[in-house]
N, CA, C and O atoms as a GROMACS GRO file, in nm:
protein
  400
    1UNK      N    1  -0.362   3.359   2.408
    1UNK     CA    2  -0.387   3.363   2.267
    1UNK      C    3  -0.259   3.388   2.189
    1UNK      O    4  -0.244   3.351   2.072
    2UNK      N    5  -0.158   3.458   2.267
    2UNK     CA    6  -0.045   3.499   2.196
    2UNK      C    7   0.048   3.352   2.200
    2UNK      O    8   0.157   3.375   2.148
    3UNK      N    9   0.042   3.289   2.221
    3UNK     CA   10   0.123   3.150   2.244
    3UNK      C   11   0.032   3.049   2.127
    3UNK      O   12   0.075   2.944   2.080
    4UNK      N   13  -0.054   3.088   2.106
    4UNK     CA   14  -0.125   2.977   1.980
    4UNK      C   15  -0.091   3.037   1.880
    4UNK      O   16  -0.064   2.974   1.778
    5UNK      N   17  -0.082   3.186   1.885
    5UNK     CA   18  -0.008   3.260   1.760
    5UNK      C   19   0.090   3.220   1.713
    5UNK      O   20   0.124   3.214   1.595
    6UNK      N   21   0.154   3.182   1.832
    6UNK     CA   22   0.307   3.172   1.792
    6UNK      C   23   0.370   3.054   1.759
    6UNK      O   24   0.480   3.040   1.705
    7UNK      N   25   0.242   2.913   1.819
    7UNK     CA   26   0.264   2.795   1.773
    7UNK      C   27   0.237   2.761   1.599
    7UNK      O   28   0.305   2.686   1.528
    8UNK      N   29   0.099   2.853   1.553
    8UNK     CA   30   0.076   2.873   1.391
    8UNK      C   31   0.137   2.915   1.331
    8UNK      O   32   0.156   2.876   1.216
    9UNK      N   33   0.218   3.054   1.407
    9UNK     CA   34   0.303   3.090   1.320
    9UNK      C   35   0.479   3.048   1.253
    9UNK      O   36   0.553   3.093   1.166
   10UNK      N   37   0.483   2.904   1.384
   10UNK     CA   38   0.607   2.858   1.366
   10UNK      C   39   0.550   2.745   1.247
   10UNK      O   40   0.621   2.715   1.152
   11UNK      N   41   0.415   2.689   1.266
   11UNK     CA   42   0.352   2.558   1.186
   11UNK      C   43   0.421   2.627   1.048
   11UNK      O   44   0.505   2.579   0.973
   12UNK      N   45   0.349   2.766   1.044
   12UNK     CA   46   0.333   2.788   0.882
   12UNK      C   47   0.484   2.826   0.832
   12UNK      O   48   0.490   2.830   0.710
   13UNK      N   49   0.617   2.858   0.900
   13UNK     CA   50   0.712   2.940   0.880
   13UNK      C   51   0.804   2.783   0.857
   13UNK      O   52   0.922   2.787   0.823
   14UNK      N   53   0.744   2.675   0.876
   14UNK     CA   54   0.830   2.537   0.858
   14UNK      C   55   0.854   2.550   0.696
   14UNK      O   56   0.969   2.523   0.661
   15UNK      N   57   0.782   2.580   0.614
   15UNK     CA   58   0.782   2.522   0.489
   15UNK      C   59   0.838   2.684   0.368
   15UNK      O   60   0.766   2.778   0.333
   16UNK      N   61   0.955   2.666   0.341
   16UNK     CA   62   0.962   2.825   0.251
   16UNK      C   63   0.845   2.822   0.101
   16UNK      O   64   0.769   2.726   0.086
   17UNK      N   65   0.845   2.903   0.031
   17UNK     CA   66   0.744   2.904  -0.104
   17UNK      C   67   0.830   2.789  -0.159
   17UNK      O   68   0.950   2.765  -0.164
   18UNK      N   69   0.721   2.730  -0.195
   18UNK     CA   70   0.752   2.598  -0.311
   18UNK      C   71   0.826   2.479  -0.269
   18UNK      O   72   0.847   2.380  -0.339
   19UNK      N   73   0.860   2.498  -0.159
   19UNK     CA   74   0.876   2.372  -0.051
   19UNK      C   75   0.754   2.248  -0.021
   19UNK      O   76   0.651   2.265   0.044
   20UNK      N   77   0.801   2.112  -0.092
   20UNK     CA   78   0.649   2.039  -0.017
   20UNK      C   79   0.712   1.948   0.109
   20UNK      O   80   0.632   1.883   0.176
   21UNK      N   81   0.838   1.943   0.137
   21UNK     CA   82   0.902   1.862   0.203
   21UNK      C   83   0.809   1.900   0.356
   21UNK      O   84   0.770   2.013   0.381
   22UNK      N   85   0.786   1.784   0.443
   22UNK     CA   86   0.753   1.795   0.552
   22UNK      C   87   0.903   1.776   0.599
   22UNK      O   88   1.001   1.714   0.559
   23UNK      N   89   0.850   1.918   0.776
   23UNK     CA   90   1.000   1.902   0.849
   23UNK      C   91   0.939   1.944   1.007
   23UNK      O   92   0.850   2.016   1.052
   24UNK      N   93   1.036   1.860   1.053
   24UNK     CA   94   1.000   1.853   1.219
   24UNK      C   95   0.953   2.004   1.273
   24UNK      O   96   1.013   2.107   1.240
   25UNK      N   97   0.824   2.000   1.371
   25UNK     CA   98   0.887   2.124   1.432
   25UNK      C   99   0.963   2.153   1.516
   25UNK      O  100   0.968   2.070   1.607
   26UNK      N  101   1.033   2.244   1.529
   26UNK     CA  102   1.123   2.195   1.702
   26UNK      C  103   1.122   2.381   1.779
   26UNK      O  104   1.066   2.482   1.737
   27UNK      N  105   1.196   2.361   1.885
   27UNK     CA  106   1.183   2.459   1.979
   27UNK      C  107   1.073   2.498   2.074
   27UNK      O  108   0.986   2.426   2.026
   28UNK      N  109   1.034   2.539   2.139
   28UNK     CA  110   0.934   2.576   2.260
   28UNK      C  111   0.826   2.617   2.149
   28UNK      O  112   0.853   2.673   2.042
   29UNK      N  113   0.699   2.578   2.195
   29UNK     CA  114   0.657   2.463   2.266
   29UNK      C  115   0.678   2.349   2.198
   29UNK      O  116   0.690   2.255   2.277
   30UNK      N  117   0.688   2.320   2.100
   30UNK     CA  118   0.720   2.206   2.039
   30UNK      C  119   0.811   2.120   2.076
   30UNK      O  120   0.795   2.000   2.051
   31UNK      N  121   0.904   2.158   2.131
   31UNK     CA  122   0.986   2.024   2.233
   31UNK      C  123   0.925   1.941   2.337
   31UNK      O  124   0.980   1.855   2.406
   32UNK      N  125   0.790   1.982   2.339
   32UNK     CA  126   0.746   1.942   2.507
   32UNK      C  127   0.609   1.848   2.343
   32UNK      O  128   0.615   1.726   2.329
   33UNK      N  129   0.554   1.895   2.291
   33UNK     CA  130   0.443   1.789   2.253
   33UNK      C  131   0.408   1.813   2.117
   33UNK      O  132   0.427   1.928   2.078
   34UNK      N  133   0.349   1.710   2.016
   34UNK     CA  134   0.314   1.725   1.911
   34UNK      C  135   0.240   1.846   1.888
   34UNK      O  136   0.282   1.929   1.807
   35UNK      N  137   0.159   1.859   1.939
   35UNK     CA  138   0.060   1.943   1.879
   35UNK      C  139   0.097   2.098   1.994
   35UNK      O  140   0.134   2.041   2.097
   36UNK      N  141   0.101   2.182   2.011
   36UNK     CA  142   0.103   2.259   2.136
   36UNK      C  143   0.013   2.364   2.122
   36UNK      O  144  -0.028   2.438   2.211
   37UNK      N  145  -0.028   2.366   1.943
   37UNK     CA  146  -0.167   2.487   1.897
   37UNK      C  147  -0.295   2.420   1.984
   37UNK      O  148  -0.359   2.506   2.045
   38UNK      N  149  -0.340   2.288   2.000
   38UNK     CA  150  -0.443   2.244   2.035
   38UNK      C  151  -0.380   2.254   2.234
   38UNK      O  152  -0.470   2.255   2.318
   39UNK      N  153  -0.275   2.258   2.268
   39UNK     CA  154  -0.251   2.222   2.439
   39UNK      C  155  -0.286   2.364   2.467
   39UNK      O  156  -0.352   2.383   2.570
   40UNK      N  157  -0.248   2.486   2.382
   40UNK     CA  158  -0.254   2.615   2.435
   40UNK      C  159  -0.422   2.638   2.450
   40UNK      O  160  -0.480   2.666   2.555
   41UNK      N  161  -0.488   2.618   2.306
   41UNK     CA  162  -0.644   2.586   2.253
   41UNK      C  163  -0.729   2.575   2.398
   41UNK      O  164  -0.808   2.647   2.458
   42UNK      N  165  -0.676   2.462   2.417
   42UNK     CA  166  -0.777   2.392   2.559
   42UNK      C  167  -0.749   2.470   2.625
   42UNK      O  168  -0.834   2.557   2.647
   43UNK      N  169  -0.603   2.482   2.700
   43UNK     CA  170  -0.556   2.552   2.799
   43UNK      C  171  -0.601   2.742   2.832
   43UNK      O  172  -0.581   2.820   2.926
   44UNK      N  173  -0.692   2.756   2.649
   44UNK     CA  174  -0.784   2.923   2.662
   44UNK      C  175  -0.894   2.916   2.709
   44UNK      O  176  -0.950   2.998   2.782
   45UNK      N  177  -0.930   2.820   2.671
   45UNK     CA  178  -1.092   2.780   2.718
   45UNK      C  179  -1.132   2.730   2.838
   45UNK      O  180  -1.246   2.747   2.880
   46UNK      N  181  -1.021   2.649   2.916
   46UNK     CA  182  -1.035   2.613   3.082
   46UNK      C  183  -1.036   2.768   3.124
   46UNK      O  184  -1.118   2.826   3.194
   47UNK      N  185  -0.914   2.821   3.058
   47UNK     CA  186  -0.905   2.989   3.163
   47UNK      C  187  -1.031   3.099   3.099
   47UNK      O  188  -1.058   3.213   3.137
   48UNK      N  189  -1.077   3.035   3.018
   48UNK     CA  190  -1.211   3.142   2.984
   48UNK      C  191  -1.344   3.074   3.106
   48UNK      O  192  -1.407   3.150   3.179
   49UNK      N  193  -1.359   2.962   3.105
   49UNK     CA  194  -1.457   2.908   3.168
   49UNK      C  195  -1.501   2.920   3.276
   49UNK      O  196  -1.618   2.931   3.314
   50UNK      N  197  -1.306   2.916   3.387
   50UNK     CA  198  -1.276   2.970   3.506
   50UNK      C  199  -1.336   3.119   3.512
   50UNK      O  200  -1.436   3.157   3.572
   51UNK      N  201  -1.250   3.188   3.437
   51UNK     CA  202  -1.252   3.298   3.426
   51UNK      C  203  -1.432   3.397   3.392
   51UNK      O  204  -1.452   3.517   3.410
   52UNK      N  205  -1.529   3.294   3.342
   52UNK     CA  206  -1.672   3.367   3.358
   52UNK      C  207  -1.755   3.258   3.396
   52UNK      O  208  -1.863   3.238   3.341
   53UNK      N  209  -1.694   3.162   3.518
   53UNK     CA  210  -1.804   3.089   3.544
   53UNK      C  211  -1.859   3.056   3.447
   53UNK      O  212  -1.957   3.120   3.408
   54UNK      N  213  -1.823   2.973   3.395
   54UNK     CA  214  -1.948   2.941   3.219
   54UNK      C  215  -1.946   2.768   3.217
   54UNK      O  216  -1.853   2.690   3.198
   55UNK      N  217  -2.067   2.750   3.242
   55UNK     CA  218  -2.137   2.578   3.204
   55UNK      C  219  -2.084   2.563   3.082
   55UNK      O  220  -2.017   2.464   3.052
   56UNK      N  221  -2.112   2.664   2.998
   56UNK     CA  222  -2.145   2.632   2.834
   56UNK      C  223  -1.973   2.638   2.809
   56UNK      O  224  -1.895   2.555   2.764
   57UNK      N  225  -1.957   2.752   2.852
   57UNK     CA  226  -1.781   2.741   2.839
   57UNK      C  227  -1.698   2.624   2.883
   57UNK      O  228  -1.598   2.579   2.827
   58UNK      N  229  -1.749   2.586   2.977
   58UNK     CA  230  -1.673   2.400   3.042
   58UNK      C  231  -1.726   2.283   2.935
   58UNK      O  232  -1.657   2.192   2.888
   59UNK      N  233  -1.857   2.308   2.911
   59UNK     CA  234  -1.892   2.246   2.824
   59UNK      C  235  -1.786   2.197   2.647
   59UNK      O  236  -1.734   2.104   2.585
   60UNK      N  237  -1.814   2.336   2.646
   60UNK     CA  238  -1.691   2.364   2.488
   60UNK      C  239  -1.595   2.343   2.489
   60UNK      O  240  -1.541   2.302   2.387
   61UNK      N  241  -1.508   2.367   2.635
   61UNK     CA  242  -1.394   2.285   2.629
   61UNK      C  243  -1.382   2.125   2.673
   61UNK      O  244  -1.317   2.029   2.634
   62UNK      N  245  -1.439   2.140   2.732
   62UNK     CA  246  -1.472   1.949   2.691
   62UNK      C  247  -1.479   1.866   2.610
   62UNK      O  248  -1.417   1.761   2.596
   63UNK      N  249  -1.598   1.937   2.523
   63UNK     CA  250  -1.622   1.881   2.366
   63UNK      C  251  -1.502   1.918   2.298
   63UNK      O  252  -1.455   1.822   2.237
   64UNK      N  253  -1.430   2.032   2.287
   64UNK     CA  254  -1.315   2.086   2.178
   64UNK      C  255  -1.220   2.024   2.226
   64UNK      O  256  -1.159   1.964   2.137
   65UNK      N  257  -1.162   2.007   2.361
   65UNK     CA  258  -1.054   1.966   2.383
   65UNK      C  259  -1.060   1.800   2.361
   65UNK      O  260  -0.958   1.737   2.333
   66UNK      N  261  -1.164   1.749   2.372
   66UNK     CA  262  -1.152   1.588   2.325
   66UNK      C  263  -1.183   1.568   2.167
   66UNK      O  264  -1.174   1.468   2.097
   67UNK      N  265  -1.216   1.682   2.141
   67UNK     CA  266  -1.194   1.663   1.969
   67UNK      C  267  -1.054   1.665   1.925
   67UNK      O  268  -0.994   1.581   1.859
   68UNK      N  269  -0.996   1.828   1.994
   68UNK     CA  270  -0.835   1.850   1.949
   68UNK      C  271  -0.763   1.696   2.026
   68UNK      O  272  -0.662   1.657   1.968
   69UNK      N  273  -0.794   1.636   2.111
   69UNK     CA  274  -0.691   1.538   2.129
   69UNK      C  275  -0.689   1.478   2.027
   69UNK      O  276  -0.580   1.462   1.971
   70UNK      N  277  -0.834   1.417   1.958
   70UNK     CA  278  -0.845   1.307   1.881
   70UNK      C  279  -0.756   1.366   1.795
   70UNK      O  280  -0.653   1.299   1.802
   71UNK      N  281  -0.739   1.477   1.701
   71UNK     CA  282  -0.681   1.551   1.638
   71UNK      C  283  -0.541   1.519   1.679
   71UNK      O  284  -0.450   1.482   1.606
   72UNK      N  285  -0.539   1.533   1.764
   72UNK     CA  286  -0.357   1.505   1.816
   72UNK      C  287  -0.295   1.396   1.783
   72UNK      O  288  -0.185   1.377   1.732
   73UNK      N  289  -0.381   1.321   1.820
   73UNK     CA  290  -0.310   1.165   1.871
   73UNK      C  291  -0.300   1.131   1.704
   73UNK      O  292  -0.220   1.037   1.702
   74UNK      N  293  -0.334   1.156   1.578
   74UNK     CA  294  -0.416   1.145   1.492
   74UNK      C  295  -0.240   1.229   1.410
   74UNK      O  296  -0.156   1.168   1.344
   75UNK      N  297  -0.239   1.360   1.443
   75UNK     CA  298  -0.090   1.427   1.372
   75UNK      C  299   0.016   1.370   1.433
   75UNK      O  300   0.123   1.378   1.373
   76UNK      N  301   0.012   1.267   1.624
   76UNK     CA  302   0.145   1.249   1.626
   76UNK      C  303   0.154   1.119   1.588
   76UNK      O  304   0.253   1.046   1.596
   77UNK      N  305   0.036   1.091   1.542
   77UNK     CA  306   0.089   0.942   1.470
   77UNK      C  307   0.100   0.930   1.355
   77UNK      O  308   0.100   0.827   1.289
   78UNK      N  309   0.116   1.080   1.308
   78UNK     CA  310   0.150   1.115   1.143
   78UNK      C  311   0.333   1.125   1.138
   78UNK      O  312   0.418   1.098   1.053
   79UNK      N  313   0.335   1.176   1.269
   79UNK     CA  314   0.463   1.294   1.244
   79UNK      C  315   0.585   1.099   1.248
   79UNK      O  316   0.686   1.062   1.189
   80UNK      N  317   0.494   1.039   1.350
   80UNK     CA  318   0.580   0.912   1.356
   80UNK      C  319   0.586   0.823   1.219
   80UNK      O  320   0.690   0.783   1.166
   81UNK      N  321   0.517   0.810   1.195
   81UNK     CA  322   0.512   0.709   1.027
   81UNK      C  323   0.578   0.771   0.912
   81UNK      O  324   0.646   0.698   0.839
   82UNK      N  325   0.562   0.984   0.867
   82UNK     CA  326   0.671   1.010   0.805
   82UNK      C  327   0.805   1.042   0.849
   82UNK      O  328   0.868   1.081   0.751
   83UNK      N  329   0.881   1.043   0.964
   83UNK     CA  330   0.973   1.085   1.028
   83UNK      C  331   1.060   0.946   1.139
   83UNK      O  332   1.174   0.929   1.181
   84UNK      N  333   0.953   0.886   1.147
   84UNK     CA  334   0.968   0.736   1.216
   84UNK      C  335   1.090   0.752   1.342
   84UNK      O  336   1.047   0.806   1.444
   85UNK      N  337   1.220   0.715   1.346
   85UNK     CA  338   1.327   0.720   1.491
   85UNK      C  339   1.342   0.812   1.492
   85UNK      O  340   1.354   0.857   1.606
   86UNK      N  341   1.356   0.924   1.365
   86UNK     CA  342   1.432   1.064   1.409
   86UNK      C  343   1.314   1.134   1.502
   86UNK      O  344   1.352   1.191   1.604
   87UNK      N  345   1.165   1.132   1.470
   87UNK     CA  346   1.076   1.162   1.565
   87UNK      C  347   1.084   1.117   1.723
   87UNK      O  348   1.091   1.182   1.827
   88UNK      N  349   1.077   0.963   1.689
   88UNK     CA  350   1.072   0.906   1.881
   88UNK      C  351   1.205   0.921   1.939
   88UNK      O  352   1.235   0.841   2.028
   89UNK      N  353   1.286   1.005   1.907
   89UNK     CA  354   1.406   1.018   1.993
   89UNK      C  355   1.377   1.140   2.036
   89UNK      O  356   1.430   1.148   2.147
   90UNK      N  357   1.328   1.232   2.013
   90UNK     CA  358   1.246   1.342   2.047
   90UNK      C  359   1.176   1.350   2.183
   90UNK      O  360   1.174   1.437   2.270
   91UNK      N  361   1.105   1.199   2.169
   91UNK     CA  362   1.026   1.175   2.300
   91UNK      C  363   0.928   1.281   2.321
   91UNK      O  364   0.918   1.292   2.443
   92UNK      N  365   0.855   1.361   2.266
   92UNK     CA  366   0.754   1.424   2.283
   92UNK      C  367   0.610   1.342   2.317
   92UNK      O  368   0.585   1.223   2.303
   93UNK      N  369   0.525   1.453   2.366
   93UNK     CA  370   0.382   1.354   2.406
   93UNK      C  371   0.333   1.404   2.318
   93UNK      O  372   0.379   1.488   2.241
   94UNK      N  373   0.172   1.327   2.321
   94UNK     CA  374   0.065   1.426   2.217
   94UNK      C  375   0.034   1.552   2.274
   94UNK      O  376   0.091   1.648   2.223
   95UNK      N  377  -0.034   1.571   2.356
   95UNK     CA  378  -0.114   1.690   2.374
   95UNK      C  379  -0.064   1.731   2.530
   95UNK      O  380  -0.034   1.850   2.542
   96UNK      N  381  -0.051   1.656   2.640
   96UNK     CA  382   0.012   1.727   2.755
   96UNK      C  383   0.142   1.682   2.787
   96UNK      O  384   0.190   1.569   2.782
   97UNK      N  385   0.205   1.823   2.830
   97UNK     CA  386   0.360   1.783   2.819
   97UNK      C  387   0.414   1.671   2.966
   97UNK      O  388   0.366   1.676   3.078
   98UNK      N  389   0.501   1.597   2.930
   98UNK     CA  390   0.541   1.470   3.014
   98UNK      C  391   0.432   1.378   3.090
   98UNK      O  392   0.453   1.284   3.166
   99UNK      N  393   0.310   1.434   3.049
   99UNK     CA  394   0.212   1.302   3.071
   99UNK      C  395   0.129   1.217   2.984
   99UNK      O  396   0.103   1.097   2.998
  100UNK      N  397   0.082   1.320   2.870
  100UNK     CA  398   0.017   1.234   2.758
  100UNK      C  399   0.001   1.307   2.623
  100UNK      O  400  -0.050   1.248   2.527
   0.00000   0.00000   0.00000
């Protein structure tokens, strides 16, 4: 949970007061994938599911984590159209790092 903290709290610390400029994020986790609030997201809910045997819990992350992808694929094809080469030189994935 402390690693999704820290991915929101870098989201929100991008922009100072009265700033509308969009700007890359960069540094851990964000070097490895667009989104890393939704990779950590999933990555609570597999270890909650594991962690109490839970149908309903495998369930939720199933459903949430194929929502947050759609979500993903959805911001890194945002971050590419306003940011365009300076983004794909980056080479980041959407949602898992060096595979997708």
């Amino acid at each position: 949970m402390l690693i999704n903290f820290y991915c929101h709290l870098k989201l929100k610390l991008l922009r100072k007061p009265g700033d509308h400029k969009y700007h890359i994020p960069m540094g851990f986790p964000f070097n490895l994938v667009s989104v890393p609030n939704y990779t950590f997201e999933i990555l609570e809910w597999i270890c909650f599911t594991i962690a109490f045997n839970s149908f309903f819990g495998g369930l939720f992350a199933f459903a949430g984590g194929f929502q947050m992808l759609l979500w993903g694929i959805g911001k890194h094809k945002r971050y590419l159209r306003i940011f365009g080469d300076e983004y794909k030189k980056l080479r980041r994935k959407v949602i898992i790092p060096f595979i997708f």
